[in-house]
C-alpha positions as CSV (number, residue, x, y, z in Angstrom):
1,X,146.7,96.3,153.0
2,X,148.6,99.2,152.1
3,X,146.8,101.5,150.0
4,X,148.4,101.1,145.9
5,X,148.2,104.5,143.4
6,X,147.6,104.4,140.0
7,X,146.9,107.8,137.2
8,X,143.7,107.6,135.2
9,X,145.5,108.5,131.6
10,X,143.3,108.9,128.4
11,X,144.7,106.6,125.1
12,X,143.0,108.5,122.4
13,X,142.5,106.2,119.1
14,X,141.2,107.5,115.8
15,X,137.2,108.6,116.2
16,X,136.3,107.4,112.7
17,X,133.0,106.1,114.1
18,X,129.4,106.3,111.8
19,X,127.7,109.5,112.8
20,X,124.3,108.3,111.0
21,X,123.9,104.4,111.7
22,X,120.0,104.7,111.0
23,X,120.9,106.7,107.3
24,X,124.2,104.6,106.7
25,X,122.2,100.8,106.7
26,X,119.2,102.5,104.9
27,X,121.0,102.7,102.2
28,X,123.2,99.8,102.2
29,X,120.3,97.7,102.5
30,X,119.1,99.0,99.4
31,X,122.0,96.2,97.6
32,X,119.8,93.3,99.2
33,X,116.6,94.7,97.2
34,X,116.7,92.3,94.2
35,X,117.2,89.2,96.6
36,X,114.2,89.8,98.8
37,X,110.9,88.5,97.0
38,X,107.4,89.6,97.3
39,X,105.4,87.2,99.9
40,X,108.5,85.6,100.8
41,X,109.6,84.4,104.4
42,X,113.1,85.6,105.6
43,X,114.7,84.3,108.4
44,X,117.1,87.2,110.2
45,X,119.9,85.3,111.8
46,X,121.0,87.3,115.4
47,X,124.1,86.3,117.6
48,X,125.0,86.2,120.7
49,X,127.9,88.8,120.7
50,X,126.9,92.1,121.9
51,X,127.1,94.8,119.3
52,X,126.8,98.7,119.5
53,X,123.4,99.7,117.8
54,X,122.4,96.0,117.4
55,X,119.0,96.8,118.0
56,X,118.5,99.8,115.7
57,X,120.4,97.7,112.9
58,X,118.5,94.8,113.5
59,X,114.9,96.8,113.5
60,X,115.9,98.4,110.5
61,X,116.8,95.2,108.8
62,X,112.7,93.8,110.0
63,X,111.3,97.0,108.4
64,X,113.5,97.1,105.0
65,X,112.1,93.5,104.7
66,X,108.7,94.4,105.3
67,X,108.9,97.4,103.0
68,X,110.0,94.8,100.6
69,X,106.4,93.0,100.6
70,X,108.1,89.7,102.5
71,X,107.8,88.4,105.9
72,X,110.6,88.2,108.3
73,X,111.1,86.8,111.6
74,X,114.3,86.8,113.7
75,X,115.7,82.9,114.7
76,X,119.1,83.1,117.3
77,X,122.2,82.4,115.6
78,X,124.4,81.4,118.5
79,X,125.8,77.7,118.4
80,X,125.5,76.4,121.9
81,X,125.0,80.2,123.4
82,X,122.3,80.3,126.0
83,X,122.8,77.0,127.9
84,X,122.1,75.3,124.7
85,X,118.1,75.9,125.0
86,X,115.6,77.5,123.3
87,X,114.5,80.0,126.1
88,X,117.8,80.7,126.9
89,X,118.9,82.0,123.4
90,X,115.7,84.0,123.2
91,X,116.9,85.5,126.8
92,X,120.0,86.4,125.3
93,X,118.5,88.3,122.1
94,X,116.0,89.7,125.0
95,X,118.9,91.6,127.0
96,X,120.7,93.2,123.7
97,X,116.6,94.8,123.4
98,X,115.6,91.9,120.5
99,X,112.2,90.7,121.7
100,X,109.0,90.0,119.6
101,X,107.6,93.4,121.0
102,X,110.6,95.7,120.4
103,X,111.2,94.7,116.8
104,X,107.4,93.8,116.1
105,X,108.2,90.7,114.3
106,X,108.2,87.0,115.7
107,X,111.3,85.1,117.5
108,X,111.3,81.8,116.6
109,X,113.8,80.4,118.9
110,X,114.4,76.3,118.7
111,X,117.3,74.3,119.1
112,X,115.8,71.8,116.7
113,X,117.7,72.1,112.9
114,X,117.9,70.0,109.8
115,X,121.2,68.2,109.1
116,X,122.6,69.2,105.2
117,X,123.9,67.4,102.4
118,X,127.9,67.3,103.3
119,X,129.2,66.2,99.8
120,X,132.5,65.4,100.1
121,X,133.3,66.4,103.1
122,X,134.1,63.9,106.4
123,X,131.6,65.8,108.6
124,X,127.9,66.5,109.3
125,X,126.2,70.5,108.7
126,X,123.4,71.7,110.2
127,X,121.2,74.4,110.2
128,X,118.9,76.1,112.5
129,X,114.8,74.0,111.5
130,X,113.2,77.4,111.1
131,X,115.7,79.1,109.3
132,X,116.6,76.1,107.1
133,X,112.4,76.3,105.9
134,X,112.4,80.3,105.4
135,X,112.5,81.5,102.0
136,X,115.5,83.0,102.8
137,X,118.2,84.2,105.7
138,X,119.9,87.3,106.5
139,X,122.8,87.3,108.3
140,X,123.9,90.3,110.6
141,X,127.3,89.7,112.5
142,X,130.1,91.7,113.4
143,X,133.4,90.9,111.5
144,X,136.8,90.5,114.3
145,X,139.5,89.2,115.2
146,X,138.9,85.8,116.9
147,X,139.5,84.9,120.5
148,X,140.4,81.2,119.2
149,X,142.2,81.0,116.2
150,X,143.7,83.1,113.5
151,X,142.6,81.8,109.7
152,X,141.3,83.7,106.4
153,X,137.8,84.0,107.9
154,X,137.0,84.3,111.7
155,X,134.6,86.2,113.4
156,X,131.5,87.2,111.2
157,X,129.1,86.3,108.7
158,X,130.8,82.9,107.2
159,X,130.9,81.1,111.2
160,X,127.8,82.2,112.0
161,X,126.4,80.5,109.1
162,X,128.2,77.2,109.8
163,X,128.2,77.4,113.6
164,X,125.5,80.0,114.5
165,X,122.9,78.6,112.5
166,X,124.0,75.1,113.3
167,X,123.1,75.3,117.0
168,X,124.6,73.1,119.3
169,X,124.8,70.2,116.9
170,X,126.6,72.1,114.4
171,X,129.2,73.9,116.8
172,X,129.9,70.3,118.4
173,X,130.0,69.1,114.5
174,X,133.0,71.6,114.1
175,X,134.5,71.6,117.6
176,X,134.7,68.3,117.5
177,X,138.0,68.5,115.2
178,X,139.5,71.8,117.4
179,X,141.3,74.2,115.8
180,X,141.5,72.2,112.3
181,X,138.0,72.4,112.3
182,X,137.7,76.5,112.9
183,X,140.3,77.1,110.6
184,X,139.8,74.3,108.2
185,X,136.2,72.7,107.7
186,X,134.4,76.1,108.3
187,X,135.5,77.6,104.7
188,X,134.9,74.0,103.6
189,X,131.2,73.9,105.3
190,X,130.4,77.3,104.3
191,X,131.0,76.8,100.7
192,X,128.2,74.6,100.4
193,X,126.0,76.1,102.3
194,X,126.0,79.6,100.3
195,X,126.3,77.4,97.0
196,X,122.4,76.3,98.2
197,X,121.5,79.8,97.9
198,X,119.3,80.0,101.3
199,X,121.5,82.7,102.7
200,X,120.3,86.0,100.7
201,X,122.5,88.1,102.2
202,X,124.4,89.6,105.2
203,X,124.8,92.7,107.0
204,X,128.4,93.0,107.4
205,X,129.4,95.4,111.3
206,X,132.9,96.5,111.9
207,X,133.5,98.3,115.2
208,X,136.7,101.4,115.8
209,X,139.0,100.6,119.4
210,X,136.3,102.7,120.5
211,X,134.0,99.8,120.6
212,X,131.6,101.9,118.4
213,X,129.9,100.9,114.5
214,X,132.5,102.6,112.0
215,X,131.2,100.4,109.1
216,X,127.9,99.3,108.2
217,X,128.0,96.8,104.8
218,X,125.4,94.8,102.9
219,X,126.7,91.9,101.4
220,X,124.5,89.9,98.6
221,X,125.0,86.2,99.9
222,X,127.0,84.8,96.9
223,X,129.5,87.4,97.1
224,X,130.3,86.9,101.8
225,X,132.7,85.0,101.1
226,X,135.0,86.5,99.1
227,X,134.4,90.0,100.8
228,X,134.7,89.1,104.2
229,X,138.2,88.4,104.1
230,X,138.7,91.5,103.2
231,X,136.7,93.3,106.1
232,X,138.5,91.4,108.6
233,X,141.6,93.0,107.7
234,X,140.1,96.2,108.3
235,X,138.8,95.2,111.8
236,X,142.1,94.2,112.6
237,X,143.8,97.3,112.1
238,X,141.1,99.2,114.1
239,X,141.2,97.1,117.3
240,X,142.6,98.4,120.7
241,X,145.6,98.1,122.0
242,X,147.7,98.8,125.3
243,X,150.3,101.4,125.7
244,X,153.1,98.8,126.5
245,X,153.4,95.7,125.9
246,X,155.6,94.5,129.0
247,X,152.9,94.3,132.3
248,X,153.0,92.8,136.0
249,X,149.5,92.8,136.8
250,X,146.5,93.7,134.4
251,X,143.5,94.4,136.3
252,X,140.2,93.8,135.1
253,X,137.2,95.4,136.2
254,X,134.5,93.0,134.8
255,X,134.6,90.4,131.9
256,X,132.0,88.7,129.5
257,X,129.6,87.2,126.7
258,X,128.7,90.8,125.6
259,X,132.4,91.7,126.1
260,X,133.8,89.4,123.9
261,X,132.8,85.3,123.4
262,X,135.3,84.0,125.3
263,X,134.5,86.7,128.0
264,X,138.5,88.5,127.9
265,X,139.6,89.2,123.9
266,X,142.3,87.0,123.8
267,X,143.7,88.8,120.9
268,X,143.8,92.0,123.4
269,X,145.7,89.8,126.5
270,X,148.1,87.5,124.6
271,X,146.8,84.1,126.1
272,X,144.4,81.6,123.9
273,X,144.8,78.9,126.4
274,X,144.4,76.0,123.4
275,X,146.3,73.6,123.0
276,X,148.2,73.1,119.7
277,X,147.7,77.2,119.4
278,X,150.4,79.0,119.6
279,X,150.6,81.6,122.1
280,X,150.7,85.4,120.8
281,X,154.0,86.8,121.7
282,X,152.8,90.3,123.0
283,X,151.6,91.6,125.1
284,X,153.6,89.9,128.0
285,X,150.8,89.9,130.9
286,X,152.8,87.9,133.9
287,X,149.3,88.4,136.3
288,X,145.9,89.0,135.1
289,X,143.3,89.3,137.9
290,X,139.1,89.8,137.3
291,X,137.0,90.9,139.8
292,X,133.4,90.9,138.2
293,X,131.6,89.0,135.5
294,X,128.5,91.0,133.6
295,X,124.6,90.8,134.5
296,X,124.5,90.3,130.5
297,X,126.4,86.9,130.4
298,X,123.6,85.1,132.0
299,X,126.2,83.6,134.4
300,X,128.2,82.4,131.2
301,X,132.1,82.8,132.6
302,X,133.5,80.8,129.6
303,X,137.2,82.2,129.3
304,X,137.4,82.5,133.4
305,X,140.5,79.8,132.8
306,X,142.3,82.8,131.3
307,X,142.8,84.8,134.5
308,X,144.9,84.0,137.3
309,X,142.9,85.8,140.2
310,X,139.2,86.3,140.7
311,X,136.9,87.4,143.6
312,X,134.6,85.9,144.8
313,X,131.7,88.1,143.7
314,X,132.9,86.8,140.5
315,X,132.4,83.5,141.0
316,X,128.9,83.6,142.7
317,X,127.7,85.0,139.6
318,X,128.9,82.1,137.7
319,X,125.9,79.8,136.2
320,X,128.7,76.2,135.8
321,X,125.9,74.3,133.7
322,X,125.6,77.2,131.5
323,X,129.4,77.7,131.4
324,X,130.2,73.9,131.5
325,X,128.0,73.2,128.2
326,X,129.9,76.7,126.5
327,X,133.2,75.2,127.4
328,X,132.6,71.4,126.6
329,X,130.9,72.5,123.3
330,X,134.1,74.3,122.1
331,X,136.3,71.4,123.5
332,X,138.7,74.4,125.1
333,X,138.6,73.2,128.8
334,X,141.5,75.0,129.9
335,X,139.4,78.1,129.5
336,X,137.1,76.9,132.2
337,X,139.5,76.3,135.4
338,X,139.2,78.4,138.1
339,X,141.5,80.9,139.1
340,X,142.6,81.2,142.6
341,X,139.6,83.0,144.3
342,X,140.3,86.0,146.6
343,X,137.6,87.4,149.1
344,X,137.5,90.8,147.4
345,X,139.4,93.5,145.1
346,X,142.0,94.2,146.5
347,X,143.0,90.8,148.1
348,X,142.9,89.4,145.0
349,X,145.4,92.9,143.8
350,X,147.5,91.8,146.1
351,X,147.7,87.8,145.0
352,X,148.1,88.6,141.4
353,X,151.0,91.0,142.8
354,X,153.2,88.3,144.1
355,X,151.9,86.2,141.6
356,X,153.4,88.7,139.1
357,X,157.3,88.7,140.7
358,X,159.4,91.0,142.6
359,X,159.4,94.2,141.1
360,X,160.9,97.0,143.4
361,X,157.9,99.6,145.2
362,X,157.4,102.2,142.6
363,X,158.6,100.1,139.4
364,X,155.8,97.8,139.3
365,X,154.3,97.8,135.8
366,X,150.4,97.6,136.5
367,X,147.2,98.4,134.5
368,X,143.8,98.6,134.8
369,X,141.1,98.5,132.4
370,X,137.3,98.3,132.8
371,X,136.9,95.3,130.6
372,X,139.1,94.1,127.3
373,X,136.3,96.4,124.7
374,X,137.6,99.7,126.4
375,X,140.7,100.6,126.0
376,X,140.5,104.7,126.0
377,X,140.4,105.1,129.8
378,X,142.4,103.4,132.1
379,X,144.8,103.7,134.9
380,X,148.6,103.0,134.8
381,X,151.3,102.8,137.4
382,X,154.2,105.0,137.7
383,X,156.2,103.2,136.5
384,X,154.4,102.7,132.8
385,X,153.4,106.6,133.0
386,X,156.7,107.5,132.5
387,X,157.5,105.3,129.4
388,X,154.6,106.6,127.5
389,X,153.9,110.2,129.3
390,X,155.6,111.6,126.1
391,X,153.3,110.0,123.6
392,X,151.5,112.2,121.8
393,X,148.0,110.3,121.9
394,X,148.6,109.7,125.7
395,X,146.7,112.3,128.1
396,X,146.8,111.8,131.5
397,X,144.1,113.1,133.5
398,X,144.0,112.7,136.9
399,X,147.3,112.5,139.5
400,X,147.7,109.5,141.5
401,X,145.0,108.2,143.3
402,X,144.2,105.2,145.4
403,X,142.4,102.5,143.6
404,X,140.8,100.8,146.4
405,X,138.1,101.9,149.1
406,X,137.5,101.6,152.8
407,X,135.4,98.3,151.9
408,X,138.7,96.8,150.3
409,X,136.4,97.3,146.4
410,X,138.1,98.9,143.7
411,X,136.8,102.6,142.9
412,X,134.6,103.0,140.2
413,X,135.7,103.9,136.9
C-alpha cells in the first residue's frame, strides 16, 4: 500500500500528579485508625482495574493494618473478572504485583459468597464468603467515569461493594436488570450493605489525564457514600481528551482490562454500544481500528464489539470463554462481535480508511493513540495539525513520518 504520514504532537494536560504516594496514604490512613480493632480480621477488597501504584498502595494498606494489631488478608473484588474462577482472579491480582509473597499476607481467592438480607428490595445481594466472615473489609478502588452508564455513583468504592464483592452471582444479580440496575439498584444495594457496618472503610484513587495517582483518600465506611459522589466529579474534570472532536479513522495501538474494563474507555471514544443508552454526542469517530489486545487482559477482549477493524494478532490473543462469560455476565453482547479482521496494521488502516468515507488525500482527519489511558502523545494527520497547531498546550514534535514498516506493522510509539 502506499505509505500514510502522520506528526507525533505532544497534548500537554495539567501535571497535578502526587509526588509522595507512599507519604500521602500514610497519612490518610491514619482516618481508618479508630475502625480497625486489635486481633481483628480485615478483609482488603482488590479489583480488577489496573491502577498506577496499586501495589505500593495496597502493601501499605497490609502494613497500616498490621501496625494496627489486626490481621488482614487480601480477597479479589472483581465480579465475574478472571473467567469467573478462583485461580483466575488470583492471576489477575498476580500480574498488577498482588501475590501472597509480595504483599506478605494471604490471598484468599474463592468464588464461593454468602447471599444478604435484601429487605425491600426485588433482588438478591451477595458478597464475597471470606470477606463476608472477616471482621471487617477495606475497600481500595479507583473513582471514574464509567464505560457503561452515567448515574450519581459509577466507578469506585460503592460498585465494587455491590458487584466486586458479589462475584459472579452478584454482578449477574445486577446485570440482570441492565442499565436500571447500574444506575438504579446499585445505590439501593449499597445502602444496606454499609448500613451492616462490615465495610470499615475505603481507600478512595483518583488518577490526572496523565493516567498517574493525583489523589489518595481514606474514607470511614459510613461516610462512602455520600463522599464518593463528590470525587467522581473531580475525576471527571481530570480525564483525557482529544484535540478535536470531528475524526475519520482513530487508530489504536493496543486495548484492554488494565486499560479500562471494557478494554476502550467508552467515555474517551463516544460509543457505549448498549442498548437503551444513549450515545454520547462527541467525539464523532466514523472508523475506529485496533491492532493489539494486552498480555495483562488474560485474553479478556470484552469491548472488542466497539471497534470496527482489528488484526489478526488481535484476535489470536483473544481467550472467547474468558471473554464470552465477561460479556454474558454484563448482558452487553454488542460489545463482543467481532470486527472485520485484517491480516496486519496497515491492511486493517486501510479498511477502516474506506470504512471512514471519501475524504480528499491530505484532508483526511486521522489519529493515533497508543491505547484510550494515554492521551499526551500521539500522532495526528495534516489535516487535524493545522486546526489545533495554534493551541497553546499543543507541541508538535516530530515532522511527518510514515507510520507503517517494511513488515506492513505500525512503528512503535
Amino acid at each position: 500500500m502506499e505509505s500514510f504520514k502522520l506528526t507525533r504532537i505532544r497534548n500537554h494536560f495539567p501535571d497535578n500528579s502526587l509526588k509522595d504516594i507512599k507519604g500521602t496514604i500514610q497519612k490518610e490512613l491514619h482516618h481508618l485508625s479508630s475502625v480497625i480493632r486489635r486481633g481483628s480480621s480485615i478483609a482488603i477488597a482488590v479489583g480488577s482495574r489496573g491502577i498506577d501504584n496499586l501495589q505500593l498502595i495496597v502493601k501499605e494498606v497490609v502494613d497500616f493494618i498490621i501496625q494496627q494489631g489486626a490481621h488482614p488478608f487480601i480477597v479479589p473484588a472483581m465480579g465475574s473478572h478472571g473467567g469467573a474462577t478462583a485461580e483466575g482472579q488470583e492471576e489477575v491480582l498476580a500480574g498488577y504485583g498482588i501475590t501472597g509473597q509480595t504483599m506478605g499476607v494471604p490471598i484468599r481467592s474463592s468464588m464461593e459468597v454468602v447471599e444478604l438480607q435484601k429487605g425491600q428490595l426485588s433482588h438478591r445481594i451477595f458478597m464475597d464468603k471470606n470477606a463476608y466472615f472477616a471482621d471487617g473489609i477495606i475497600l481500595i478502588n479507583k473513582i471514574k467515569p464509567h464505560t457503561d452508564f452515567q448515574a450519581t455513583y459509577e466507578s469506585g468504592l460503592v460498585k465494587m461493594a455491590v458487584i466486586g464483592l458479589g462475584k459472579e452471582k452478584g454482578a449477574e444479580a445486577i446485570h440482570h436488570y441492565g442499565v436500571h440496575g447500574l444506575t438504579k439498584l446499585i445505590p439501593a444495594s449499597a445502602s444496606l450493605i454499609f448500613a451492616a457496618n462490615k465495610i470499615l472503610g475505603g481507600v478512595a484513587l483518583i488518577e490526572n489525564a496523565y493516567d498517574k495517582t493525583m489523589l489518595v483518600k481514606a474514607i470511614a465506611g459510613n461516610d462512602i457514600l455520600n463522599e464518593e459522589p463528590k470525587l467522581l466529579e473531580l475525576a471527571r474534570a481530570n480525564r483525557p481528551t482529544f484535540p478535536v472532536n470531528d475524526i475519520d479513522v482513530l487508530i489504536i495501538d493496543q486495548m484492554g482490562k488494565n486499560i479500562s474494563g471494557v478494554g476502550i474507555d467508552t467515555n474517551l471514544i463516544g460509543r457505549i454500544k448498549i442498548y437503551g443508552q444513549k450515545e454520547p454526542g462527541a467525539p464523532a469517530i466514523k472508523s475506529i481500528m485496533v491492532t493489539d489486545l494486552t498480555n495483562e487482559s488474560h485474553g479478556n477482549a470484552t469491548g472488542i464489539g466497539l471497534a470496527d477493524v482489528i488484526t489478526r494478532k488481535l484476535f489470536n490473543k483473544i481467550d472467547f470463554e474468558i471473554t464470552y462469560k465477561n460479556i454474558s455476565t454484563s448482558s452487553f453482547l454488542e460489545r463482543g462481535k467481532i470486527p472485520f479482521i485484517a491480516e496486519n496494521d496497515a491492511d486493517a488502516f486501510k479498511l477502516a480508511l474506506r470504512n471512514s468515507g471519501n475524504a480528499a488525500p491530505g484532508k483526511e482527519r486521522i489519529i493515533r493513540i497508543k491505547d484510550t489511558l494515554h492521551l499526551d502523545e500521539l500522532y495526528v494527520s495534516e489535516a487535524i495539525l493545522h486546526e489545533i497547531c495554534n493551541i497553546p498546550h499543543i507541541e508538535q514534535q516530530e515532522e511527518q513520518v510514515d507510520i507503517f514498516d517494511d513488515n506492513k506493522t505500525l512503528i512503535p510509539f
